[in-house]
N, C-alpha and C positions, 0 to 999 in steps of 0.2 A: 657614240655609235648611232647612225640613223638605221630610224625601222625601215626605211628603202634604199637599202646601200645591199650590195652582193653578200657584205660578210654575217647581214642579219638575223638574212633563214637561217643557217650554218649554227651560227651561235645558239639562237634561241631550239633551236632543233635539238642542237648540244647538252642544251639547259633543259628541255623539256623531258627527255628520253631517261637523264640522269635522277630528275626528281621523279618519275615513275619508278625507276628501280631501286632507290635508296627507300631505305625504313623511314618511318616520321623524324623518328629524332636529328635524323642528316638532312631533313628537306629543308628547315630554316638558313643553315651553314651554307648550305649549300647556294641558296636563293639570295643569301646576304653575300657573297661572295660573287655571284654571275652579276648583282646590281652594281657594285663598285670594278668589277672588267668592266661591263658595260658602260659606266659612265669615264674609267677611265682609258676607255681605247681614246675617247677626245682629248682628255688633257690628264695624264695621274697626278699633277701637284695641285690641282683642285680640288682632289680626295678632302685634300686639308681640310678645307672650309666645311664640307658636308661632315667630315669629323667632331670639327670643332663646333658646330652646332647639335649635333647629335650628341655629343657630351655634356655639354652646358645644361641642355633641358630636360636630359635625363638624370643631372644631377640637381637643378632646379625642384623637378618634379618629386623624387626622391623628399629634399628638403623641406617642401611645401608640405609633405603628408607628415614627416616628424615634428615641423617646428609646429609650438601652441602661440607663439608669439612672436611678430616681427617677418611674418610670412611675407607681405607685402615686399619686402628687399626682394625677396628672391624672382617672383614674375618682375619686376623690374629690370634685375638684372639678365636675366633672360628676352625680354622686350630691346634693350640695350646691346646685347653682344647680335643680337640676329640685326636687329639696324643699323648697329654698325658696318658688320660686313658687309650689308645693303648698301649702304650707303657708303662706302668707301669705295666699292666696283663699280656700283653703279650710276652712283653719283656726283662722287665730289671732283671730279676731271671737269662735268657741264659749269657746276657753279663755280669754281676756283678760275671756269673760264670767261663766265658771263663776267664774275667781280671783277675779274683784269679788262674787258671791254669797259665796263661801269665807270670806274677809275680817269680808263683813257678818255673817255666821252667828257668826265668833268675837267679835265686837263691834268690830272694825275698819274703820268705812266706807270706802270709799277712791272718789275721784272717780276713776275710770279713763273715758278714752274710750272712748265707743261706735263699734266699728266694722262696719257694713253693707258690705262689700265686697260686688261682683258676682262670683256664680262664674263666670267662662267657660266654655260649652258645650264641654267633651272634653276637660277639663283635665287628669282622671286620666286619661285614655286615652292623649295622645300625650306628657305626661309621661316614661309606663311605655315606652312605645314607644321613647322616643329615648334615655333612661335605659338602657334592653336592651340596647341597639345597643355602646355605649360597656363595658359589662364585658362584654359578648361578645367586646370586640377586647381589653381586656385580658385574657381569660381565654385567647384563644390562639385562641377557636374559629372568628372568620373576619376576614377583612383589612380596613384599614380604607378606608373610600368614600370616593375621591380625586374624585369629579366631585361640586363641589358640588350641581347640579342635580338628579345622583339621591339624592342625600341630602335634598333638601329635599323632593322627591317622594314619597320615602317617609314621612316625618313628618307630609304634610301630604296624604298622597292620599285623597280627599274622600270616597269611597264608605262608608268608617271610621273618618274622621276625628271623626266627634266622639262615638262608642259602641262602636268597636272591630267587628270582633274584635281585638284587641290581636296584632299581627303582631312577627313575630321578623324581622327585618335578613338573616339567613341566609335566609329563606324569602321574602320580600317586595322583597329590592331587586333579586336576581337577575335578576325576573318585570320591573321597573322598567328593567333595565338594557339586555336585549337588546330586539333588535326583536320586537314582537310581532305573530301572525299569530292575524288572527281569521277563524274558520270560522263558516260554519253552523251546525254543534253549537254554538259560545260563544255565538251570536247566541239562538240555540230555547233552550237549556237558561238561560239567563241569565234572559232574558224570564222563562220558569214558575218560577225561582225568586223572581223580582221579584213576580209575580203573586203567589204564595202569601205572600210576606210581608205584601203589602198586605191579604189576607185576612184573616190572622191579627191586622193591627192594626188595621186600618177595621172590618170584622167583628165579629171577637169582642175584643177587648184593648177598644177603645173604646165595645162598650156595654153591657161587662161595669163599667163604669167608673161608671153610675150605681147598682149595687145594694152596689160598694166605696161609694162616697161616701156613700151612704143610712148606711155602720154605723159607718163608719169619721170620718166627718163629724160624726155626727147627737148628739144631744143623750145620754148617759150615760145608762142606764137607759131609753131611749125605745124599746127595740128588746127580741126575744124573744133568750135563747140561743141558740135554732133559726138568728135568722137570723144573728146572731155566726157561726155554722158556718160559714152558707151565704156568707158574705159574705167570710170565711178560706178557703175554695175558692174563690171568684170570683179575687180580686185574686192567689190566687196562679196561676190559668189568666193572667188582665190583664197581672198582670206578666212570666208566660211568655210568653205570646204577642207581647208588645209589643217584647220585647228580643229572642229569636227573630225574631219579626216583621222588626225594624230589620236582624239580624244577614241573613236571607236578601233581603231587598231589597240590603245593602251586596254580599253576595256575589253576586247577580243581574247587576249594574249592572260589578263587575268583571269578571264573566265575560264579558261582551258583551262588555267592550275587553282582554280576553285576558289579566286574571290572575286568577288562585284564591287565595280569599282564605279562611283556616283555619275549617272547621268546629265553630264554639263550643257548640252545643248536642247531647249525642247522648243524645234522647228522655230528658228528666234525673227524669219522672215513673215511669220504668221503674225507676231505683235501688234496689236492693235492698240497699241499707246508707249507711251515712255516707259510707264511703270510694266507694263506688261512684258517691255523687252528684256530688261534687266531680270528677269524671270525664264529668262529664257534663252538667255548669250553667257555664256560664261557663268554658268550656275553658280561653279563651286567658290567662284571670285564674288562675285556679288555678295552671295551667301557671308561670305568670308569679314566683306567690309560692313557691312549691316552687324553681323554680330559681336564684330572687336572694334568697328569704329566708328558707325554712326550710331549704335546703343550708347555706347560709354561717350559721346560728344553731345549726350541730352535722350536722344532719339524721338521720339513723340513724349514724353515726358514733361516739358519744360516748356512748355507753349510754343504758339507757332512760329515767330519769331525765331529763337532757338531751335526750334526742327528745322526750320528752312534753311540756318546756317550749316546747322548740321548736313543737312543733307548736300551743299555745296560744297562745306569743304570734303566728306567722302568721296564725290562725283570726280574735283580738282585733283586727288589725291589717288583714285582710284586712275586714273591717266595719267599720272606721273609713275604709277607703278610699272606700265609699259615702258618707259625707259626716260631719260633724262635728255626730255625736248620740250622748248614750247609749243609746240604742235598735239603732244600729248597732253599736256594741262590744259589748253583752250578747248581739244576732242572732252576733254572731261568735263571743263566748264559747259560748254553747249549740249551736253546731254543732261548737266544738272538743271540749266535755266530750262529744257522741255520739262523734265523733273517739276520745276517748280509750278512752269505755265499749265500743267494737268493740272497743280493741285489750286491752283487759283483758278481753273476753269471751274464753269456752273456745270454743272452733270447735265448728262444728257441720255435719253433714254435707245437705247441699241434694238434695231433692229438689222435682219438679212443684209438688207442695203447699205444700212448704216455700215455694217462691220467691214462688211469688203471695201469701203469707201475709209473707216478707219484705216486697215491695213495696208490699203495702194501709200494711204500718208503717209503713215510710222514710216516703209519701206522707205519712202524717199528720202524721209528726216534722217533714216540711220543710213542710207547711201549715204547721202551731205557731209553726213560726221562721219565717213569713211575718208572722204576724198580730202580732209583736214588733217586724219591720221595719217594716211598715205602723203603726202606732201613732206618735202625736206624743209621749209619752215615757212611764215608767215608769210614771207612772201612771196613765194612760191604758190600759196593759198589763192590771194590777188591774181596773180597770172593766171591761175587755171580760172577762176570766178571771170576773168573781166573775157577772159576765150569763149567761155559758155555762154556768157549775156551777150557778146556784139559781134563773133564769127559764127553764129550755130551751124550757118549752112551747110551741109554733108559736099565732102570736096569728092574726087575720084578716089577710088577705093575702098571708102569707109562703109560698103554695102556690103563685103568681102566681114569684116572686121560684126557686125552686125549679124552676117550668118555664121561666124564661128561663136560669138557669144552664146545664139540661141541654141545651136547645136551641143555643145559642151554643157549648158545648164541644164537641160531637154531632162534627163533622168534623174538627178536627184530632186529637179524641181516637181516632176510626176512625180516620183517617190511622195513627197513630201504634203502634196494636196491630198494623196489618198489617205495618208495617214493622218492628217488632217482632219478628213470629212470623215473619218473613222475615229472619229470622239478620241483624238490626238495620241493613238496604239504608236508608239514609239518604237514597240516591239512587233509590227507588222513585219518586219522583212523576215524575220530568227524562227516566226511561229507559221511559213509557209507551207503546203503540202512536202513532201518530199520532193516528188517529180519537177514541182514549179519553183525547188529551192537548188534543186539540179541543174534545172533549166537557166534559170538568174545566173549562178557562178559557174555555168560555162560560158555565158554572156560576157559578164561581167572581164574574166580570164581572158578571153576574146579581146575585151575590148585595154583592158591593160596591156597586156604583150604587143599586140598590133598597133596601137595609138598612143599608149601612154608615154610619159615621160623617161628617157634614159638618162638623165639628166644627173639623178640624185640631188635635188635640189633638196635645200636646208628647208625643213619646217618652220614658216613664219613665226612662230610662236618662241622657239630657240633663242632670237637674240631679246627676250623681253626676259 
């Protein structure tokens, strides 16, 4: 089900009015049961998979706290069945298909099946999720969930469920477990953070989405350099906005039913280095791969040598997690070799000037490695690269294309300086007067209904 589809208010309206009126004891059932309609209004035989790993790690975790000896099997086995399923949806169709080109290229045809598997919507998300859970309780750092109920709750609580933010078990089933009291502030701040995400993705993400498809779509050569640029700023404001977007609607929707769910983006166009963005785009993923996979691949431990491989193969790996392309493994190579070039750079010492001259970089470095993601494959990359360096000239229309860019970015990009220059208040929009928070979301309402998208477009995020 999308959060911008007609049937969403409805539902979640449905869901919300139910869990005020029911006693505690019914609000879990109840919430674990609107998470699995909701994830299966898309597909119900996918249920499976979210089953089948909700059980495994709940039975993993279980095992982990009885067994004295031989623990180690069991996060194994748990590491195993979640990458399996990964890896059979999401990935073995690419390589089963690269190895049959491989094959033919050495003069070895080979009839290999062709397999189109369906991705399931969230599948690296609650993978990661329930994956965490399981070497967290082997790693000592918290106990393991004896009520099946809140374990399946938190694998499968709907607001995240299928984009994340990618919640940690220690922080998320806590908020699952006790009873929860919702106020007025959860109810108001929830709402305007609902509101603004829908902005950002009816608004601007989805009609930012035809001047992507115009370059990124269009025919090789049919287009100027200029708008190659312009259309490498677009899609990377579309795709901030869209996943931001989804992420403050997810946290919105929890906050009304009284939990806080981890702030994934903090302003990631501010970065003022490599290392700074990853701090900043995709929190809970970053987070995620530093903790389970460049720690345990050495981490800083094991000389630099060993760090720096480390840190490449997470970056390679952390872009293969978006899906099964070489477009994604090279997006992750080229942000690990920035990665690297920070930490082989001599330090330098920041000032005013400096910083806004870092950050015009970064932004550009991370456009670059957008317009690499966005591209259907290597060579594709080529095309748009050799348009940008020897047509730049702006042809007719692309001044058209230029005023919709800056008009559409115009308010979250203000949004975001203010809060910004305001010692980075993430929570500026939630903590406005009343009247000027009146004012914004009939703005805002305004500017949805009247401009935004009718479209219901899929949330970028979905097919990853």
């Amino acid at each position: 089900m999308l959060f911008n589809s007609l049937v969403f208010p409805l539902f979640f309206a449905v869901v919300y009015l139910l869990l005020r009126l029911l006693p505690g004891r019914g609000r879990k059932p109840l919430l674990l049961a609107a998470s699995y309609a909701f994830y299966a209004y898309w597909d119900w035989r996918f249920l499976s998979l979210i089953l089948l790993s909700t059980a495994v790690d709940y039975l993993c975790g279980r095992m982990l706290e009885r067994s004295d000896g031989g623990r180690r099997r069991w996060v194994v086995a748990s590491v195993l069945v979640n990458l399996s399923i990964l890896g059979t949806f999401k990935y073995l169709g690419f390589f089963v298909g690269e190895f049959a080109a491989l094959l033919g290229q050495l003069g070895l045809p080979a009839s290999l099946p062709v397999l189109k598997l369906v991705l399931p919507v969230g599948l690296s998300f609650y993978t990661f999720q329930s994956m965490g859970y399981t070497i967290d309780v082997h790693r000592g750092k918290l106990k393991a969930c004896r009520n099946p109920l809140d374990f399946a709750l938190f694998v499968a609580f709907f607001p995240q469920l299928v984009a994340g933010p990618i919640e940690r078990a220690g922080r998320l089933l806590p908020q699952l477990q006790r009873p929860r009291q919702i106020t007025r502030s959860d109810m108001a701040e929830g709402a305007q953070l609902v509101l603004w995400g829908y902005f950002k993705k009816l608004f601007v993400a989805d009609n930012l989405a035809g001047l992507v498809q115009r370059v990124f779509e269009g025919e090789p050569g049919a287009t100027s350099g200029w708008l190659v640029l312009l259309a490498a700023y677009a899609f990377s404001w579309q795709l901030y906005c869209d996943f931001s977007g989804y992420t403050d609607i997810a946290r919105g929707l929890a906050r009304m039913m009284g939990v806080e769910l981890t702030i994934n983006f903090r302003l990631p166009f501010f970065a003022s280095g490599p290392r700074d963005l990853w701090r900043r785009w995709h929190v809970s993923l970053s987070g995620w791969l530093r903790d389970y996979l460049y720690i345990p691949l050495g981490g800083n431990r094991r000389g630099r040598l060993r760090s720096h491989v480390a840190m490449m193969v997470t970056m390679v790996l952390g872009g293969l997690w978006h899906g099964a392309s070489w477009t994604f493994a090279i997006w992750g190579l080229y942000h690990g070799l920035a990665l690297l070039a920070q930490r082989l750079a001599p330090a330098w010492r920041s000032g005013p000037a400096t910083r806004v001259l870092a950050i015009v970089a970064m932004f550009h470095v991370t456009v670059f490695g957008f317009l690499i993601f966005r591209a259907h494959d290597l060579a594709h990359v080529v095309s748009l690269l050799t348009t940008l360096l020897t047509s730049f000239a702006p042809r007719a229309g692309d001044g058209a294309a230029l005023i919709q860019l800056c008009a559409l970015v115009a308010v979250p990009l203000f949004v975001e300086i203010v809060q910004y220059l305001r010692g980075e208040d993430l929570n500026l929009l939630i903590r406005l007067p009343a009247p000027a928070q009146a004012a914004l979301s009939t703005a805002l309402i305004l500017a949805i209904v009247v401009l935004g998208s009718t479209h219901g477009q899929k949330f970028i995020y979905f097919q990853f």
